[in-house]
Backbone bond lengths (Angstrom), bond angles and torsions (degrees), N, CA, C in turn:
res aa  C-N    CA-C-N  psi(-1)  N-CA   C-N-CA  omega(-1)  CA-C   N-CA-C  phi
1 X - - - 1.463 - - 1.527 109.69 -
2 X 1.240 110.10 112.37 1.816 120.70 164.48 1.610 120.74 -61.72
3 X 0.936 94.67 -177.79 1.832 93.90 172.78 1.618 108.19 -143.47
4 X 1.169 114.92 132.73 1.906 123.50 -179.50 1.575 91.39 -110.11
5 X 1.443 110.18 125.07 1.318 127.51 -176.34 1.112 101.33 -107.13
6 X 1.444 119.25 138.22 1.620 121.99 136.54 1.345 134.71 -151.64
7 X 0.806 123.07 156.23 1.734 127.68 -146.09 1.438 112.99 -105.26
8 X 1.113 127.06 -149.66 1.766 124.29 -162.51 1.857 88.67 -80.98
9 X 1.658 89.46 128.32 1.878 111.85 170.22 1.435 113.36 -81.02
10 X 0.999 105.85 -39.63 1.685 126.61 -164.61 1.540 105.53 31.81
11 X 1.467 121.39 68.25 1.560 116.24 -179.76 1.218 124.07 63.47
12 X 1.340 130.71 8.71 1.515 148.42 164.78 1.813 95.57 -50.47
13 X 1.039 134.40 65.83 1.443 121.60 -175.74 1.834 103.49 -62.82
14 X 1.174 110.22 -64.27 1.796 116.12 -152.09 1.570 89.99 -74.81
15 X 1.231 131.49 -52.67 1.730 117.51 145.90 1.516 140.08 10.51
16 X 1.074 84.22 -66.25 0.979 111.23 176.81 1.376 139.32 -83.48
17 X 1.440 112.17 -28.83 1.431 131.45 152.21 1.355 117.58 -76.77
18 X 0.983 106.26 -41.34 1.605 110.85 155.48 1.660 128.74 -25.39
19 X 1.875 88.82 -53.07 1.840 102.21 -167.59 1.415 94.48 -85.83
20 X 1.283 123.62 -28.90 1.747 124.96 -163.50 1.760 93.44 -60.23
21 X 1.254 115.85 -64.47 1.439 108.76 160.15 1.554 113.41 30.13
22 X 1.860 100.88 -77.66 1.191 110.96 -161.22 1.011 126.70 -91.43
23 X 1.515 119.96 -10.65 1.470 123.78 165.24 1.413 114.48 -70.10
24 X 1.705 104.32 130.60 1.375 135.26 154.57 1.414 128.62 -68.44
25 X 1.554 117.90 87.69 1.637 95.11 -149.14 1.490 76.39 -92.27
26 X 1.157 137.29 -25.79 1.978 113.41 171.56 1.556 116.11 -44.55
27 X 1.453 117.52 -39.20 1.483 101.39 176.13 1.890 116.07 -123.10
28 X 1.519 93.05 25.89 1.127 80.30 -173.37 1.834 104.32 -144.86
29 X 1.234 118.55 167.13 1.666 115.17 -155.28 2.135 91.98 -121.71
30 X 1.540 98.02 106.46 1.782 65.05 168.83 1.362 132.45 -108.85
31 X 1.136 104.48 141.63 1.603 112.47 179.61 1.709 115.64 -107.39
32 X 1.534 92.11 127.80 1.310 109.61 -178.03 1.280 112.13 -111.40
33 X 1.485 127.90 135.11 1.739 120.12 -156.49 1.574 97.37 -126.36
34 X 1.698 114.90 38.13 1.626 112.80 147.68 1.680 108.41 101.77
35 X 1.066 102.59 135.18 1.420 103.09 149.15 1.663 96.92 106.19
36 X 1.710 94.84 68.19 1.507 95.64 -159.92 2.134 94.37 -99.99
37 X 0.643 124.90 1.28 1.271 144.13 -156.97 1.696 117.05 -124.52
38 X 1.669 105.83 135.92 1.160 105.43 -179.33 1.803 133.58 77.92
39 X 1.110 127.72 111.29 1.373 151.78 174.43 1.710 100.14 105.60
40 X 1.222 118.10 -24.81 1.300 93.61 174.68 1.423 124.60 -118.02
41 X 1.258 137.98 -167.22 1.817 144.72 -141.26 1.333 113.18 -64.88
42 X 1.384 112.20 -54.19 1.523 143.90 179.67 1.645 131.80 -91.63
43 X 1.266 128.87 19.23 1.229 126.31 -169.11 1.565 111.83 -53.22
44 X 1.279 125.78 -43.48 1.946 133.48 -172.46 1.528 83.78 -60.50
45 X 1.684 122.60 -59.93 1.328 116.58 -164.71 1.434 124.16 -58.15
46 X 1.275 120.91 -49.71 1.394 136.06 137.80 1.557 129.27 -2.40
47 X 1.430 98.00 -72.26 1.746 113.32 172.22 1.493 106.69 -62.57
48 X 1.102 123.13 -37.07 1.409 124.36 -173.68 1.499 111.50 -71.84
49 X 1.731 121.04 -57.18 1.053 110.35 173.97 1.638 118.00 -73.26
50 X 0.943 122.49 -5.44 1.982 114.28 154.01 1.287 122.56 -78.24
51 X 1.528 111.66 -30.93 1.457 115.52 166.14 1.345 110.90 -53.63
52 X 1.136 143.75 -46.84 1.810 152.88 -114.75 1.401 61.74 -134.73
53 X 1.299 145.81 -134.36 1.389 143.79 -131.77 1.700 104.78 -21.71
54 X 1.241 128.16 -80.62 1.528 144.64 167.06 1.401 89.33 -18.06
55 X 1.375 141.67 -51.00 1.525 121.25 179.96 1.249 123.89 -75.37
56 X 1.965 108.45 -39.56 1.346 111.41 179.78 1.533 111.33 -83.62
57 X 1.118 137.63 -22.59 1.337 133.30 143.31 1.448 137.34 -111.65
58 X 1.397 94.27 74.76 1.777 99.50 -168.78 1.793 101.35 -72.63
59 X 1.394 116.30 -26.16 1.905 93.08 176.39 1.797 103.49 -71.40
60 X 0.896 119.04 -37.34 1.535 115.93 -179.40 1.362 132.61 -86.40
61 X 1.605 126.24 10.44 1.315 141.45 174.82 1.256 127.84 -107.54
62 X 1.264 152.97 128.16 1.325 152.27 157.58 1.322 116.92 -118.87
63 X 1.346 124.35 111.17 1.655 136.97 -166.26 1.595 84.39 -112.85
64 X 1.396 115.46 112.71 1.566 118.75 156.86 1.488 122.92 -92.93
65 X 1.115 138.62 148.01 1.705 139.11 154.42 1.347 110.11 -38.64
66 X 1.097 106.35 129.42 1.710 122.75 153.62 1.387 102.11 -103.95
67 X 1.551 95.04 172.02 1.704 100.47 174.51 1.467 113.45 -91.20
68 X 0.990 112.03 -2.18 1.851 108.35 152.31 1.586 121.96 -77.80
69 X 1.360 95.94 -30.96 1.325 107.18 -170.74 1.986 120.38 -70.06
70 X 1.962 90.52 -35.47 1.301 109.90 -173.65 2.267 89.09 -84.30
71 X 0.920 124.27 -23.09 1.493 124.40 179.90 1.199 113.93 -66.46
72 X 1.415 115.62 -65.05 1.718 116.82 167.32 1.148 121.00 -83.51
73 X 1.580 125.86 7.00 1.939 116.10 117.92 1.383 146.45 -40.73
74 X 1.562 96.98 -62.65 1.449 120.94 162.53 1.368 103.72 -76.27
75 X 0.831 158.35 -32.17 1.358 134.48 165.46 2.088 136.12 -46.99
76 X 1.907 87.67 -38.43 1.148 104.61 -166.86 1.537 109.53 -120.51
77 X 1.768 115.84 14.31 1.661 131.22 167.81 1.746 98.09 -108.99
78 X 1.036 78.78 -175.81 1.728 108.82 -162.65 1.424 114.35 -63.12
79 X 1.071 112.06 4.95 1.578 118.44 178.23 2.013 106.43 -118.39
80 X 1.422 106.52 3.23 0.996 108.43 -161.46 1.690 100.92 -89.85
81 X 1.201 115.80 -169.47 1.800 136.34 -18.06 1.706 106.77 -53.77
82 X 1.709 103.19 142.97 1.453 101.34 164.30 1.912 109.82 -107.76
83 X 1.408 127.65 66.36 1.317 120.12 -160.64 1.299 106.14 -37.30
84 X 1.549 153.14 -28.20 1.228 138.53 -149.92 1.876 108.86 -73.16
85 X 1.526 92.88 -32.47 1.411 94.60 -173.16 1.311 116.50 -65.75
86 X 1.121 112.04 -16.52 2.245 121.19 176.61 1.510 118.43 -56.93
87 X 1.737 101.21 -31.73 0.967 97.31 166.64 1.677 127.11 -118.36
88 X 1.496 102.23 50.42 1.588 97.98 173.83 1.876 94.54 -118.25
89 X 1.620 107.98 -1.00 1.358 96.03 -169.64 1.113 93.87 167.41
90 X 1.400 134.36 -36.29 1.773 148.77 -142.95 1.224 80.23 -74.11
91 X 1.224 128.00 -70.32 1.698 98.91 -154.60 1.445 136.85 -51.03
92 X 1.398 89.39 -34.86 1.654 109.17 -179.63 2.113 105.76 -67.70
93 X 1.445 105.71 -37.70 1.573 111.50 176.18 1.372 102.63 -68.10
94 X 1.486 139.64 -32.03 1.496 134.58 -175.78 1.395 91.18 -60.70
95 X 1.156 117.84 -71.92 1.390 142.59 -149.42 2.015 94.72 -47.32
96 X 1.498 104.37 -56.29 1.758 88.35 175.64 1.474 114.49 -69.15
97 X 1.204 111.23 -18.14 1.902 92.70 171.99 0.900 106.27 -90.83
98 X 1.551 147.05 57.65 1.428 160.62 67.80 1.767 109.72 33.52
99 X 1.499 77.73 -81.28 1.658 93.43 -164.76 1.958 94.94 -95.75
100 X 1.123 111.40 13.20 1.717 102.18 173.91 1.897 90.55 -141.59
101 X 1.487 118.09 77.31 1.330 104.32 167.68 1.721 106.90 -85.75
102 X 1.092 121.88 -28.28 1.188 113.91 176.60 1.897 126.00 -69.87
103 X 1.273 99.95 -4.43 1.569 92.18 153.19 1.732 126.29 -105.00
104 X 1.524 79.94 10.04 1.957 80.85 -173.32 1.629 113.94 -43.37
105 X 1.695 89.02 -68.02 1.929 100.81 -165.06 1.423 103.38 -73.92
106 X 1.904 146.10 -33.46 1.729 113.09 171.70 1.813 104.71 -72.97
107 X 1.631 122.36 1.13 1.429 103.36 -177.33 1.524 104.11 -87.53
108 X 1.413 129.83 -17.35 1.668 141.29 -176.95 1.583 93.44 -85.70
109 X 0.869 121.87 -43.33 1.929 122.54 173.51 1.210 110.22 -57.92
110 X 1.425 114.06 -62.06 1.494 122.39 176.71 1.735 107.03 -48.87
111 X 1.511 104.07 -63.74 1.655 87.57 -178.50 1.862 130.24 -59.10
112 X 1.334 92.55 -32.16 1.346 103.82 170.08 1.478 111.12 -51.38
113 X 1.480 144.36 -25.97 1.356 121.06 -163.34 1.715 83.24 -143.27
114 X 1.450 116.94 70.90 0.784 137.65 167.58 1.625 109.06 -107.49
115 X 1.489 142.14 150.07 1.402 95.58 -152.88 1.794 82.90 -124.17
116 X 1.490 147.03 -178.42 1.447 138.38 -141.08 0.981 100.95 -131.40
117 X 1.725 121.99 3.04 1.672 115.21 163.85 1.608 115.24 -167.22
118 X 0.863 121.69 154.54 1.656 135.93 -168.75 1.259 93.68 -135.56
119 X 1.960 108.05 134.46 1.384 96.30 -171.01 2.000 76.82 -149.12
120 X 1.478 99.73 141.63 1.633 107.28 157.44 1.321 124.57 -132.55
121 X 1.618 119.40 -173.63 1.294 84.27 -161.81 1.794 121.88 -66.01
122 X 1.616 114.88 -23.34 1.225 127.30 164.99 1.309 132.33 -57.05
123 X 1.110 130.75 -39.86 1.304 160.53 -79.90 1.657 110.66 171.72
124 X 1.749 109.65 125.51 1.079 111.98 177.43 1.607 93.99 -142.39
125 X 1.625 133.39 147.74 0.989 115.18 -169.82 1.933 92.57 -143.36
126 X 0.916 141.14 138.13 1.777 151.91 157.47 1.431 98.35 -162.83
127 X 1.862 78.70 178.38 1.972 91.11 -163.32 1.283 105.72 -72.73
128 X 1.348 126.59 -49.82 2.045 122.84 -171.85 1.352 93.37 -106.55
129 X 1.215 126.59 -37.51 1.209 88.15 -175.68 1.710 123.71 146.77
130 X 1.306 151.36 171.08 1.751 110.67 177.77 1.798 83.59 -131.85
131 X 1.328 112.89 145.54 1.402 120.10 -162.86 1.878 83.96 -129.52
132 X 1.530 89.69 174.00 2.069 97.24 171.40 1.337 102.51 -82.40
133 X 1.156 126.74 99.35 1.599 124.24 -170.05 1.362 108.36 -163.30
134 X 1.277 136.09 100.35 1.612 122.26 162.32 1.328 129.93 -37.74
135 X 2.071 88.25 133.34 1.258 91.08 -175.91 1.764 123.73 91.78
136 X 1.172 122.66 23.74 1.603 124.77 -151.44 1.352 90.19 -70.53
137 X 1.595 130.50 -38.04 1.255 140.53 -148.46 1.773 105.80 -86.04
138 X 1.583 105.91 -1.12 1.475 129.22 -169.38 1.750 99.21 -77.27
139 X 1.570 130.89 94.31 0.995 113.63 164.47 1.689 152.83 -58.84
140 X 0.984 96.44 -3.63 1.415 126.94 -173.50 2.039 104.80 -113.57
141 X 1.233 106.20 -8.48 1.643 109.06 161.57 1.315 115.71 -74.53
142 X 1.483 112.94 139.77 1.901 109.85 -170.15 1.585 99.07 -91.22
143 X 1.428 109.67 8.93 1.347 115.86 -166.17 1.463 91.69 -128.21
144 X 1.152 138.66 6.78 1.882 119.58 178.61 1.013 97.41 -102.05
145 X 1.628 120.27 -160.16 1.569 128.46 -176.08 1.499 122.54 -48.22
146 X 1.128 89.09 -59.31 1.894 89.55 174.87 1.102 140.08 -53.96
147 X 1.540 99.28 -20.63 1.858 94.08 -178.72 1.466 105.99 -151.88
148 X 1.411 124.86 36.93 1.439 132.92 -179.49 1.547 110.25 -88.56
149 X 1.675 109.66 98.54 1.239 103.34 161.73 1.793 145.47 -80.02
150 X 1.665 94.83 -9.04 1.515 96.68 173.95 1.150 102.28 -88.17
151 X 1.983 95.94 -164.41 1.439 122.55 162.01 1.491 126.10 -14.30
152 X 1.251 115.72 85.18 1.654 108.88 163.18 1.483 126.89 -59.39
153 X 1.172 126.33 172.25 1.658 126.38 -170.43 1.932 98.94 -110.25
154 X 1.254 118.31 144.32 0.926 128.81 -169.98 1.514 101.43 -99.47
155 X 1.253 93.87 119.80 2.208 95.52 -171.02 1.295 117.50 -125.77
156 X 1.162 105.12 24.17 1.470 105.30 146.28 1.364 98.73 107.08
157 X 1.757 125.55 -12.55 1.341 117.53 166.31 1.424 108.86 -137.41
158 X 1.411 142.38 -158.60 1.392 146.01 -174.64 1.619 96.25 -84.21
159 X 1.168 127.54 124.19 1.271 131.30 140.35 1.449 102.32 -88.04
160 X 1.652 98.68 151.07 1.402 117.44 171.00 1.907 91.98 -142.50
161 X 1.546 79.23 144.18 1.929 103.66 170.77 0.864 105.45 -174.26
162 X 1.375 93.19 -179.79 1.740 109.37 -169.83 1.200 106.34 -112.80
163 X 1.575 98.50 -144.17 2.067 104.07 162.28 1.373 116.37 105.63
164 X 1.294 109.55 -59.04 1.796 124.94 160.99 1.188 122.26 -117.51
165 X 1.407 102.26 102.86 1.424 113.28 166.91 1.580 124.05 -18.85
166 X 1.421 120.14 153.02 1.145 121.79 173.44 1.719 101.42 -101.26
167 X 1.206 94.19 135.59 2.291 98.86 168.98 1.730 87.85 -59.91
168 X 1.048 134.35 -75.51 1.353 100.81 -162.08 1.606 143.09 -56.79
169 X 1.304 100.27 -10.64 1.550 108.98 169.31 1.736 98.56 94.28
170 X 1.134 122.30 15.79 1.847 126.14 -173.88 1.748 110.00 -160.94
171 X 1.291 98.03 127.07 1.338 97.82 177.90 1.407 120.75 -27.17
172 X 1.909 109.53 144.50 1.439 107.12 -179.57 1.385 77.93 -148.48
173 X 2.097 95.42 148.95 1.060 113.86 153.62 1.085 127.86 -117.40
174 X 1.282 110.09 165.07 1.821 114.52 -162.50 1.710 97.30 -134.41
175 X 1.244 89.87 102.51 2.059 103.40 -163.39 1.879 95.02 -68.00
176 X 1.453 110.42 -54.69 1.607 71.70 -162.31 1.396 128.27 -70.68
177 X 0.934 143.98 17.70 1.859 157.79 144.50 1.710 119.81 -89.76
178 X 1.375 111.24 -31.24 1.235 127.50 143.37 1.634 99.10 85.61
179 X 1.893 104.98 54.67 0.914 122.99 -166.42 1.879 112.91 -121.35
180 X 1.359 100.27 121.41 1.499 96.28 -178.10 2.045 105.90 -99.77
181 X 0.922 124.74 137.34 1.287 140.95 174.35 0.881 132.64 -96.28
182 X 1.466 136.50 72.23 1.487 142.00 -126.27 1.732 103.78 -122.50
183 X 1.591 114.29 21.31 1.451 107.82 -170.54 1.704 82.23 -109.57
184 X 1.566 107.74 122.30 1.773 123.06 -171.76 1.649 102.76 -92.65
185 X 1.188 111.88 -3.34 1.583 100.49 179.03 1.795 116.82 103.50
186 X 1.672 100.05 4.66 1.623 98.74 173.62 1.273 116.28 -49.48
187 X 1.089 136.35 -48.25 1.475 138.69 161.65 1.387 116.00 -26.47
188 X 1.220 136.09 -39.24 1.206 132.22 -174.71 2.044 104.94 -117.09
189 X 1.109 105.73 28.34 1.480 115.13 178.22 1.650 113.62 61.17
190 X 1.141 102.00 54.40 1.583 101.94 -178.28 1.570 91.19 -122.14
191 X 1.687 106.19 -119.23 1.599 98.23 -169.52 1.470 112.28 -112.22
192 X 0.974 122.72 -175.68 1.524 141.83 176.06 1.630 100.56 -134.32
193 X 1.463 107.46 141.51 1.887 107.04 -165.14 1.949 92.65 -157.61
194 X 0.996 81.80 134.75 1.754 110.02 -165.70 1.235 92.82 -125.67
195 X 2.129 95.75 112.54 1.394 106.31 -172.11 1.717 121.86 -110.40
196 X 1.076 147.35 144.27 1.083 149.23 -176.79 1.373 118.91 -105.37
197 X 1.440 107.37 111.83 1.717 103.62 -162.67 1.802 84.25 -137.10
198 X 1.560 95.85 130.62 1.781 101.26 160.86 1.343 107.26 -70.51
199 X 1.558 111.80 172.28 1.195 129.10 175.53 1.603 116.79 -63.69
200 X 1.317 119.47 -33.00 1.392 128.04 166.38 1.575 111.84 -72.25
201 X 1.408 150.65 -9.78 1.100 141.30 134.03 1.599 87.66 148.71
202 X 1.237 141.74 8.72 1.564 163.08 -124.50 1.947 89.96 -96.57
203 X 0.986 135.04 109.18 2.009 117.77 159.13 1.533 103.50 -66.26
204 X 1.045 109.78 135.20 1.746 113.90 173.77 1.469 78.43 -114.19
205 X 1.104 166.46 -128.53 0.920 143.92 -27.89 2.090 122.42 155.62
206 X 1.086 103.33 84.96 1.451 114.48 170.85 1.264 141.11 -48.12
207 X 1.096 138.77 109.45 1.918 122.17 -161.14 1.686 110.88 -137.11
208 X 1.659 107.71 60.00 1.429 105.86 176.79 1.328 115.69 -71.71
209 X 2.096 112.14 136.35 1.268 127.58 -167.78 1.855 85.27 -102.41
210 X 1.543 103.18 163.26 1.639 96.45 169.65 1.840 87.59 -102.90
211 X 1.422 111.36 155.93 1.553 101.13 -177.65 1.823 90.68 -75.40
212 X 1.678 115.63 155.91 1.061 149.58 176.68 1.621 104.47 -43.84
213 X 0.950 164.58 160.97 1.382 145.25 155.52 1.833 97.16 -83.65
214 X 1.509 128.92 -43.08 1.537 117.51 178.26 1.611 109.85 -40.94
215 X 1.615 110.44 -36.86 1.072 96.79 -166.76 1.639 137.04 -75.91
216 X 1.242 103.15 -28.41 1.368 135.43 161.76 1.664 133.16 -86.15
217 X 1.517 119.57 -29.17 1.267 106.96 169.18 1.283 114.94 -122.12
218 X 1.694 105.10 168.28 1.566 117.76 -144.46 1.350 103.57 -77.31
């Protein structure tokens, strides 16, 4: 069993259907490392089609939390309001579930128990990333999975995440931590890239989308 990666959507809908294209879910498992929500066209549409896959192939799917994802959770669950998240994107994501209020509250449930890491024996997968730092599993740490922008810790197999863009716009790895960086910059209307990794930690195979222009501009 392979693995089809992909990294922060941020509402990239047609993007995104685009890259699904290429996943093999007979031989292949996909993992998505968060952050399906916010800055771009489609976020309700987005959540929905990861929801509906995750049901119709729950042995072959993994939908992780991003820190957008865990924001317009906490924003809109029982601990909420979280105002900060309105302005990383939230307002503009309220604003399209407009015309979809009835998926608002199971799509804030759904993201909420999304879980912050997938790990095999090769293979470790969350959104930023797990560094030497107490507490990584701490969502609300600016230093745990969700929102760690430095130095990650090298653990003995390939981590892959997203979270911070790469300057080149295509996955990069950074060997001595032994970290691949697979978030291409959809968030800011650049690309979306669908990655191919064997089970032994192996890249087969690169698949940069350019984001859609519907999906990204106003």
């Amino acid at each position: 069993m392979s693995y089809f990666v992909i990294a922060d959507i941020h509402g990239c809908l047609h993007t995104l259907r685009k890259l699904l294209r290429h996943w093999q879910p007979a031989t292949e498992k996909l993992v998505q490392l968060g952050d399906l929500v916010d800055r771009g066209n489609y976020s309700p549409d987005t959540v929905e089609l990861c929801r509906q896959l995750s049901l119709e192939h729950p042995a072959q799917t993994v939908f992780l939390q991003g820190n957008h994802d865990w924001g317009m959770a906490e924003h809109l669950g029982p601990s909420g309001p979280f105002p900060n998240w309105l302005s990383w994107g939230g307002r503009a994501t309220l604003g399209q579930y407009q015309s979809r209020r009835e998926w608002l509250a199971p799509h804030a449930a759904w993201l909420a128990a999304r879980p912050l890491f997938y790990e095999t024996e090769h293979l470790l997968f969350s959104h930023a990333g797990f560094a030497n730092v107490p507490n990584p599993l701490d969502p609300t740490s600016s230093e745990g999975v969700l929102w760690r922008r430095g130095l990650l810790q090298n653990r003995g197999k390939l981590q892959v995440v997203g979270h911070t863009p790469t300057a080149s716009s295509r996955p990069e790895h950074f060997h001595p931590a032994n970290v691949l960086y697979a978030d291409t910059g959809a968030g800011h209307g650049q690309v979306l890239t669908g990655i191919r990794i064997s089970a032994e930690g192996e890249i087969l195979e690169l698949l940069p989308i350019l984001i859609a222009e519907r999906d990204f501009n106003a």
